[in-house]
N, C-alpha and C positions, 0 to 999 in steps of 0.2 A: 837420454833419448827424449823426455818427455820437456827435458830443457830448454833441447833446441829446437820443439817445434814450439813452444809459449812464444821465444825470444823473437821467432819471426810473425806468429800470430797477433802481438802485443806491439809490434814495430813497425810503423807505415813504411811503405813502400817509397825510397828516395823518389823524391823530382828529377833527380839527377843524375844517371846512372855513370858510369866509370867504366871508362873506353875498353880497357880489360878485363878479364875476370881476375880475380885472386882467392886465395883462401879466405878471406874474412868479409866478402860481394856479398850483397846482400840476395842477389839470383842465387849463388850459391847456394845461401841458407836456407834459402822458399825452396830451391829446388830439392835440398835433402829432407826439407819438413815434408814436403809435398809426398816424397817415397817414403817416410815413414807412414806416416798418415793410409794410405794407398797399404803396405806392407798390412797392417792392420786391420782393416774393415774384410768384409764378405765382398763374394762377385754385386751382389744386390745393388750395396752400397756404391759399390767403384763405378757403377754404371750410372748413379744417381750423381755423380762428379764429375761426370762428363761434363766438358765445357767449361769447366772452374780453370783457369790458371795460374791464379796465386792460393800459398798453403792456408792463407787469412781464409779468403773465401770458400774452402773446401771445408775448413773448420765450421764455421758460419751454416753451415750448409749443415753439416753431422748434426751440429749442435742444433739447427732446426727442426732436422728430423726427429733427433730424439725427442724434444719436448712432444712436438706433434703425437710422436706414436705413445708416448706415457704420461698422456694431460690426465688421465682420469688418477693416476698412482700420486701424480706431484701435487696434483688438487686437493687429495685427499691427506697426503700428509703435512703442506701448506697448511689445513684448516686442523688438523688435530696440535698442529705444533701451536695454532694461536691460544686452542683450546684451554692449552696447557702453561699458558705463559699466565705468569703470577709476581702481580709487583711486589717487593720486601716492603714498602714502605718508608722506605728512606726516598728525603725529595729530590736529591742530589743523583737518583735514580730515576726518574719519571720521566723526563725526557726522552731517555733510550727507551724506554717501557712505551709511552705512547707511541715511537718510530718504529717500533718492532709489531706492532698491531695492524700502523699502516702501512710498513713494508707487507705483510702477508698478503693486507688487501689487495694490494699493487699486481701482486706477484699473481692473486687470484683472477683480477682481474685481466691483466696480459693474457690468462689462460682463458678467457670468457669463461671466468666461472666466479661470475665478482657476487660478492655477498648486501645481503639486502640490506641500508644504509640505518636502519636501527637496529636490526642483529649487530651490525657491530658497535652499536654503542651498548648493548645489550654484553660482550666480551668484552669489552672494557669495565664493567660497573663488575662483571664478574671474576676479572682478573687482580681487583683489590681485596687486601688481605683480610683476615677472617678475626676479626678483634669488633668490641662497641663502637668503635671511632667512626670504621669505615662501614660498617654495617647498619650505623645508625644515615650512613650518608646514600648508601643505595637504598634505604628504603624513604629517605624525608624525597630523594628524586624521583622514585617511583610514585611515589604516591600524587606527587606533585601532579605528573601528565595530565593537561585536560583532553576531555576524550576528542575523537579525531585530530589528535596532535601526535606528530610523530617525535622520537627522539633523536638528538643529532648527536652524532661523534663530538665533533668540533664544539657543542656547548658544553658535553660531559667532560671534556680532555682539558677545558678553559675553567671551569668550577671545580674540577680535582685537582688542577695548579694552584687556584685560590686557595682553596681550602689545607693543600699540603704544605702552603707557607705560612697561613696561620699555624697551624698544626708546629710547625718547626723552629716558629718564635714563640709559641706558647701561649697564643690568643684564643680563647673563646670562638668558634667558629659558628656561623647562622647555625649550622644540622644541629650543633652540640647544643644551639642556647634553645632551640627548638624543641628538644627533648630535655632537658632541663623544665621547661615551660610544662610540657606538656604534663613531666610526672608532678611538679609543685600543684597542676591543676587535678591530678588525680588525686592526691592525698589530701588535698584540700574538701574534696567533695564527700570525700568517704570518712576525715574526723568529724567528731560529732559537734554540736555546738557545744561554744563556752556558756554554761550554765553549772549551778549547783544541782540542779535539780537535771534528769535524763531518765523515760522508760525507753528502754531499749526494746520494749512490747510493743509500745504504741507508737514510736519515735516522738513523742513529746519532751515537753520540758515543766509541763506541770507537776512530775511530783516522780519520784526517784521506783524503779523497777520495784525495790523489793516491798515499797506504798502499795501496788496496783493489786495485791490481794485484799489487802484491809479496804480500799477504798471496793474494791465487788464486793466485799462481805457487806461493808454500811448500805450500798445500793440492795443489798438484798434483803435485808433487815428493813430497807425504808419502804420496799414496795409490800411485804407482808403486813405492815402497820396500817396500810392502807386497803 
């Protein structure tokens, strides 16, 4: 049942119609979609059809209504499905992963309920996966933003393509050598100098920690002689 009304739905209406009718006319088939269709709705409905006369357009029609009267339910499960959308991490995956982000938008938007153009690059940055790689790469772009500058989908979706092909050849990527950098410059700062000599009291290099009692004792000794 549900066949023969797609088959007409799915199927323009000839140019040309056929002096006869037959079993396989395409009048035929609109007209039995049409009584299925009809067979199935409420009085409400059938009077909201009034005027349609192909089963395309009556479909058209239902299926209008429906979105209209359940835009707040498809809105909301729209935005929890993107919520929840999480790339693996394979790059032979991102493409569909970025089109699945912007289909939702799409979808949201058709509903006038379109999402604010950094929230979605905000789902994106948090639909990568949960390892050092990509975590060092949403926080080297966050940090980046200068203030009153907004984030764009489109630059986020173009630097997580870059980056997922070094990533896949096994290059060195800016975020990675970034942090790299960054920790060489932490440990750098925090070893002590090359010296024989280090108080770890005074941070000097005049004369080694376990010196710096004997040298107070002689300071204390030279100001009693005086």
């Amino acid at each position: 049942m549900k066949d023969k009304v797609v088959e007409v739905v799915e199927k323009p209406k000839p140019s040309v119609m056929p002096a006869l009718y037959s079993g396989d006319s395409w009048e035929l088939k609109d007209q039995r979609a049409r009584g299925i269709l009809i067979e199935h709705l409420n009085d409400r409905l059938v009077l909201e059809l009034q005027g349609l006369t192909t089963a395309k357009e009556m479909y058209d029609k239902i299926v209008d209504i429906h979105q209209n009267t359940n835009i707040g339910v498809n809105a909301f499960y729209t935005f929890a499905g993107m919520l929840n959308l999480k790339w693996d991490g394979d790059q032979s995956t991102l493409d569909n992963h970025i089109a699945a982000i912007k289909s939702g938008d799409a979808k949201l938007s058709g509903m006038k309920k379109p999402i604010d153009a950094e929230f979605l690059a905000f789902l994106l940055l948090n639909s990568l996966p949960d390892d050092s790689i990509w975590e060092t790469f949403r926080t080297t772009i966050l940090n980046s933003i200068p203030n009153n500058t907004t984030l764009s989908f489109a630059d986020i979706a173009s630097r997580l393509a870059s980056t997922a092909s070094l990533q896949a050849k096994g290059t060195p990527t800016s975020e990675s050598a970034l942090k790299a950098k960054s920790s060489h410059t932490s440990s750098s700062s925090s070893r002590k100098p090359k010296s024989q000599k280090w108080c770890t009291h005074h941070n000097s290099s005049t004369h080694n920690t376990e010196d710096r009692f004997a040298l107070k004792k002689k300071e204390t000794e030279g100001g009693k002689k005086k």
